[in-house]
N, C-alpha and C positions, 0 to 999 in steps of 0.2 A: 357624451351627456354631461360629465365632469363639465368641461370646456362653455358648454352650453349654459349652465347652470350659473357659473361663474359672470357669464358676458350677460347675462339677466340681470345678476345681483349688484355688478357695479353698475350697468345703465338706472337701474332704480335707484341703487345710493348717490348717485351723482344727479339725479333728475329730481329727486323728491325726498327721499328719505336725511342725507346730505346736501342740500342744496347748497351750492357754494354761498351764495346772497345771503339766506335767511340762517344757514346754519354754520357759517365759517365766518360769516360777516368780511366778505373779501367780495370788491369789485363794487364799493358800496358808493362811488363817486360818480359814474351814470347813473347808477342805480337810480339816486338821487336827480341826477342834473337834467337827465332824457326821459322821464317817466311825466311828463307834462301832457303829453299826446300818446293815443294808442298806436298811432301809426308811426309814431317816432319810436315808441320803443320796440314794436315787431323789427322796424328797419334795424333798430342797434343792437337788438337782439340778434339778426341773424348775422351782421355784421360779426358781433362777437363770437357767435359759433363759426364762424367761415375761419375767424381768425385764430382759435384757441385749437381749431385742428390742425392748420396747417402750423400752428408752433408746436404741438404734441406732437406731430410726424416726422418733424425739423430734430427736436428736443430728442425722440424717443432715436434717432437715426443714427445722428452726433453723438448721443450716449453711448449705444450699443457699437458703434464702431471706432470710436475715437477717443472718448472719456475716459470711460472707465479700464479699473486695473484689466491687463492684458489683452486692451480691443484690436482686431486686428489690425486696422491701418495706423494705429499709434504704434503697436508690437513693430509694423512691418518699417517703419520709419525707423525707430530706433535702433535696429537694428543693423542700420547702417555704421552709428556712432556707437553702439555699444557691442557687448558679451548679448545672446539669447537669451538668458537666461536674468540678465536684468532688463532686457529687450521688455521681455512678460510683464516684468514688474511696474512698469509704465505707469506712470496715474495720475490724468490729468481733470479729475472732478473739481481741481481748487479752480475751474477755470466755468463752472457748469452756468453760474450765475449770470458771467458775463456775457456767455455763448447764449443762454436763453434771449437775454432782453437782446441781442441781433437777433435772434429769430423774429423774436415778437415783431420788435418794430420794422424787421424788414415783409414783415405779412401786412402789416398795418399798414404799409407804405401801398402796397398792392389792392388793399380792398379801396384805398383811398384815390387811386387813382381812376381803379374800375366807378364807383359810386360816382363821382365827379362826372366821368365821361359820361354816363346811360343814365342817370339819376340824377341830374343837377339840381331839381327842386329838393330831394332827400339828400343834397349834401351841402345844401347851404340851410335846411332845419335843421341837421347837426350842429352847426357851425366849428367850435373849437371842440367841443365833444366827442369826433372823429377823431383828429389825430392824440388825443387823449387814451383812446385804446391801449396807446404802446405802454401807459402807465397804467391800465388795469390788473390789478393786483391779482384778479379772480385767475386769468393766464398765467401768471407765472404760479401761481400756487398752483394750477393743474399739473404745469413743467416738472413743480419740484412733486410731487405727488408720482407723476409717472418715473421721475429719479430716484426718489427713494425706494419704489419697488422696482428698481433695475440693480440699482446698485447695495444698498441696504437690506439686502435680503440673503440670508444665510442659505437657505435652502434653493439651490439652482432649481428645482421642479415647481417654485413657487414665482422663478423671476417672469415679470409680466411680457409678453411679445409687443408686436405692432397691434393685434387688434385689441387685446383690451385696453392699449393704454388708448387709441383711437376709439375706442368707446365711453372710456371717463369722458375723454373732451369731449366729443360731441356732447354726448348727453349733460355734460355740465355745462355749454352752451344753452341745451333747449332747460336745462335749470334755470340759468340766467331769463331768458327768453319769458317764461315761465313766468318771475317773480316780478320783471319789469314790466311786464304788460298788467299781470294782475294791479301794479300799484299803481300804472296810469289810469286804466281805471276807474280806480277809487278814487285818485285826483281827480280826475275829469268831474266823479258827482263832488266832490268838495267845494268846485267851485261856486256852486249851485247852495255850499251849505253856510253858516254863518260862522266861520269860524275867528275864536278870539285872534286881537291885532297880533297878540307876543308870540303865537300858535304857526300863524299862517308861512310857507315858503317850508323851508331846510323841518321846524321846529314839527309839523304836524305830519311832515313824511316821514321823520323816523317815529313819531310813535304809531302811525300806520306798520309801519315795518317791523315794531316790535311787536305788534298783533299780529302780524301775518306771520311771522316767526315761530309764536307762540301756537299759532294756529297748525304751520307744519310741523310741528312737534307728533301733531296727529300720526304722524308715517312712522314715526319711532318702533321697532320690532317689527316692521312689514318686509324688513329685509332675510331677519334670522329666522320668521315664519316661514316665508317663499322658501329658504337655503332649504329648511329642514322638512318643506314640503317635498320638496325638488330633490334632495337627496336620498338613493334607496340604503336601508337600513344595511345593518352585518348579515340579518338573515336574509334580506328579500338578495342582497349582492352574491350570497351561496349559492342563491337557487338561478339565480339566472346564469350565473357560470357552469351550474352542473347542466340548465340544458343545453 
């Protein structure tokens, strides 16, 4: 139920209550450049989710078995050239940043060639905004997000598995998804609106975004509500162990 509770509370901080976009201001460069059409940003939206999981699952993989202190195919490697005992002590997280961005852009490589083959019309409305992915900032912040609670975390019963940290990404994908469609959108009636010269392009999509920002503020404690709904008290936890 614990477990359960948990994979609710990051899906909704990752989806809404932390929106990567509106609340971390990461990933803010399609945000901008592909929210012109709503059908461009559903496509780059899911584009981004396809890609931020398979770098989460890449990231979260490499971490747990190769990065971090004492993983075992790093342990079992070194152990060739060293003592066991400094075999353990291994620790190659100085390396985490540059193993992410080959994750990323070799996923980004993959969706780009999928889209292209079965999608040609949605991969030439992208145009350079495609292979741009590999520089969206929103994916490695998820990466480094699932590494810090892999590796950063003092408490082993607290260290995240494969699925929650595959539940941030997704759901910080359908965040993304989320906040780019919304803002096409409202572009789309913009164009219909009179907006001043100095305004129009880059200048009136962020202050859309700073409304829309200010407007997910609304989810703020929808997360510590849920937890402390969802969680049974000291007494209710007595009584269900005594029956």
């Amino acid at each position: 139920m614990l477990y359960f509770t948990d994979i609710i509370l990051i899906a909704l901080g990752a989806a809404l209550v932390n929106n990567f976009v509106l609340y971390y201001f990461v990933g803010i460069c399609p945000f901008i450049g592909v929210s012109r059409r709503i059908d461009m940003a559903i496509g780059m939206g899911f584009a981004v989710t396809f890609v931020i999981s398979i770098a989460a699952l890449l990231s979260w993989t490499i971490t747990t078995f190769i990065l971090m202190p004492g993983a075992p195919l790093s342990k079992f490697v070194a152990g060739w050239f060293m003592p066991p005992d400094a075999a353990a002590k291994v620790d190659l997280t100085i390396l985490s940043y540059v193993v992410y961005i080959f994750a990323i852009a070799s996923s980004v490589q993959f969706v780009e060639m999928y889209v292209r083959r079965f999608y040609p019309s949605l991969y030439r409305s992208f145009g350079v905004f495609l292979p741009l992915i590999t520089t969206n900032c929103a994916i490695l912040f998820a990466c480094l997000i699932i590494f810090s609670h892999i590796v950063g975390v003092d408490n082993p019963a607290d260290v995240w598995d494969l699925g929650k940290s595959l539940t941030l990404a997704v759901f910080g994908g359908v965040g993304f998804t989320i906040a780019i469609t919304i803002m096409a959108g409202i572009r789309e009636e913009l164009e219909l609106c009179d907006v001043p010269q100095s305004l129009r392009g880059a200048g009136i999509t962020l202050l859309v975004a700073g409304i829309l920002a200010m407007a997910f503020m609304g989810f703020t404690g929808v997360d510590s509500g849920l937890k402390k709904a969802m969680t049974p008290s000291p007494v209710q936890a007595q009584q269900s162990s005594r029956e």
